[in-house]
C-alpha positions as CSV (number, residue, x, y, z in Angstrom):
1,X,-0.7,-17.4,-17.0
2,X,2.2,-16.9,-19.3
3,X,5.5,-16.4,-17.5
4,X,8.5,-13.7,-18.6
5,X,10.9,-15.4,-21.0
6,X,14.3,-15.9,-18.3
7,X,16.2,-12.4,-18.0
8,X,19.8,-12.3,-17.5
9,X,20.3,-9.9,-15.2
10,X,23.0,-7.2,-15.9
11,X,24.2,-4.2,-14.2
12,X,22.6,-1.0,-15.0
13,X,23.7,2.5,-13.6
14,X,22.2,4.1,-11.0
15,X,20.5,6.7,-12.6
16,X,18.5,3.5,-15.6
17,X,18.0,1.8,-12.0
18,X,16.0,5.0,-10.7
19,X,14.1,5.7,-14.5
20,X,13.1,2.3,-14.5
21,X,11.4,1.9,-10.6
22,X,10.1,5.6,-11.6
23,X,8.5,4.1,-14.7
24,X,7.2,1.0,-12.8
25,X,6.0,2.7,-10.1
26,X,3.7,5.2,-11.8
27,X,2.2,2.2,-14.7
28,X,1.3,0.6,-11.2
29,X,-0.3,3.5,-9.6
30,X,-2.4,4.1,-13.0
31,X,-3.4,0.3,-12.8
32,X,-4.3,0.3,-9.2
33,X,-6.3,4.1,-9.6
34,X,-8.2,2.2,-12.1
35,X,-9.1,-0.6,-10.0
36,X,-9.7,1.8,-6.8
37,X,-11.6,4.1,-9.1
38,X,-14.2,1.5,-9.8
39,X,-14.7,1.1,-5.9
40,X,-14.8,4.7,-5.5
41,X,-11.8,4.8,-3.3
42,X,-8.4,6.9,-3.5
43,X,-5.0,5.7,-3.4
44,X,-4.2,7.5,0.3
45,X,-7.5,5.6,1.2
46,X,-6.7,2.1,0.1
47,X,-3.2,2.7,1.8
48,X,-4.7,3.8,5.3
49,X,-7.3,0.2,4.8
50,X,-4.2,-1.7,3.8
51,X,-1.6,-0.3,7.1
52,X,-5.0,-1.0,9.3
53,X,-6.1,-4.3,7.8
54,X,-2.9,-6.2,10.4
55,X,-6.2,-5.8,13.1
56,X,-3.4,-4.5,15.5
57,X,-4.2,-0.6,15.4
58,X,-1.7,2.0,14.1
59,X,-1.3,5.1,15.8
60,X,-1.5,8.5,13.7
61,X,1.9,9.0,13.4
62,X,2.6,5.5,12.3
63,X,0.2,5.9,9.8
64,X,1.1,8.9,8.5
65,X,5.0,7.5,7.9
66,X,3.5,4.4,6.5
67,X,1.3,6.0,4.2
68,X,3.8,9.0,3.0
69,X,0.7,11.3,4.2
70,X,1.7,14.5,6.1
71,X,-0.6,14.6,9.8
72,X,-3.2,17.1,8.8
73,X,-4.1,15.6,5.5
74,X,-4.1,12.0,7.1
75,X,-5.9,13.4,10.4
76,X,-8.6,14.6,7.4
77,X,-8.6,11.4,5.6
78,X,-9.2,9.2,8.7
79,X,-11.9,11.8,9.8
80,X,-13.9,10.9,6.4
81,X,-13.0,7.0,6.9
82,X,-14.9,7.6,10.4
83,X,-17.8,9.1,8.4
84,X,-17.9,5.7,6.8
85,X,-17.7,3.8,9.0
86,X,-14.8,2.2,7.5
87,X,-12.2,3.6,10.7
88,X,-12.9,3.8,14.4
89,X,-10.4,5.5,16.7
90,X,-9.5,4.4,20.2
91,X,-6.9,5.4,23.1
92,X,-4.3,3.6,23.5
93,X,-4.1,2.0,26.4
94,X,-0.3,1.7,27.0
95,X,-0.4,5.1,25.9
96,X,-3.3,7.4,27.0
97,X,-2.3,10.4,25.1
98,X,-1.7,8.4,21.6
99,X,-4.8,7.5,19.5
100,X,-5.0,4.1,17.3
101,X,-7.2,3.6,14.5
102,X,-8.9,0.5,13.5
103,X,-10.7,-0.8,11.2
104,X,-14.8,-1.4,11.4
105,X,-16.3,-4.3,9.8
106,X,-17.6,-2.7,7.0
107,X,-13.7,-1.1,6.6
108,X,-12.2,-5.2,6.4
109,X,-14.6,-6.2,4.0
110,X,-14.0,-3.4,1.9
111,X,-10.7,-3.4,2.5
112,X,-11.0,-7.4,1.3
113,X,-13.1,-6.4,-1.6
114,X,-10.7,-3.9,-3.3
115,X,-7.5,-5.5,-2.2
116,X,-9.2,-8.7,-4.3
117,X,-9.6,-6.8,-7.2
118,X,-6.3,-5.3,-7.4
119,X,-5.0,-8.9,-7.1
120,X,-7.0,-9.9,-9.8
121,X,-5.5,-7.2,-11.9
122,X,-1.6,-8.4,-10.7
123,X,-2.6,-12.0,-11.6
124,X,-3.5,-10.6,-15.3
125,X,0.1,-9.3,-15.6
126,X,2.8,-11.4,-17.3
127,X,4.4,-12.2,-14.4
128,X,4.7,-15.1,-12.6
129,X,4.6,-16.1,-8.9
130,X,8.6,-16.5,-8.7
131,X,9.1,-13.4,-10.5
132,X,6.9,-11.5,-8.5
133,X,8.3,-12.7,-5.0
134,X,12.2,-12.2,-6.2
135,X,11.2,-8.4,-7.5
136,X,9.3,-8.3,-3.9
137,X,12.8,-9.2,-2.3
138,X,14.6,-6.9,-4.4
139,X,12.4,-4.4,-3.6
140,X,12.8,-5.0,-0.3
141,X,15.8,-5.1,-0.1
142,X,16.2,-1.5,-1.8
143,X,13.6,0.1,0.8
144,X,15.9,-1.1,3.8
145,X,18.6,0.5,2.5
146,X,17.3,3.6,1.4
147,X,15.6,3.3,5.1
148,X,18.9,3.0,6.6
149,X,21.2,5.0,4.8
């Protein structure tokens, strides 16, 4: 795979900062619906398999914040993952009143199947494994302070 020719990086303002992770972001989102399209699967969907594929069980409300979905769409959403047997729910036990969801079997290998496509799509992308894991920590690094501010 060819790598990006060696960028020097130089300060941009704020507002080229924002325009560019805009841009970025919403060229990804059209690559990845055309990967989940071919599987049939939503964005919000592969988002809710993603936060659930840890195996530890997430409850609502730390799915909903994880997956920028307000309650009563995500309560929906997981309702049609139960359908599917893709999502199970279960009480918590520390926590009687709170709910976790899970995923099935049938959810983890779908959730394997999709998330093995949309890497297959990454890989076909000009950009390397070290470029990829420094914008990662860049990323990352944005997110906890935007988290924190």
């Amino acid at each position: 795979m060819p790598s990006l020719p060696q960028v020097r990086p130089q300060a941009l303002p704020a507002e080229d900062v924002v325009l560019l992770v805009t841009r970025a972001e919403r060229l990804l989102s059209r690559r990845l619906r055309e990967v989940l399209d071919a599987h049939g699967r939503t964005t919000d969907e592969w988002r809710v398999l993603s936060i659930l594929a840890d195996g530890a069980g997430h409850s609502m409300t730390e799915i909903s914040e994880l997956a920028f979905l307000p309650p009563g769409t995500l309560t929906k959403l997981v309702d049609q993952l139960v359908d599917e047997n893709l999502v199970y729910r279960r009480i918590d036990p520390m926590d009687r009143r709170r709910i976790r969801a899970f995923l099935t079997a049938r959810g983890r290998t779908t959730h394997a199947r999709v998330t093995g496509d949309i890497r297959a799509a990454w890989d076909l992308l000009p950009i390397g494994y070290e470029e990829s894991g420094r914008l990662a920590d860049l990323l990352r690094l944005l997110v906890g302070a935007l988290e924190h501010d």
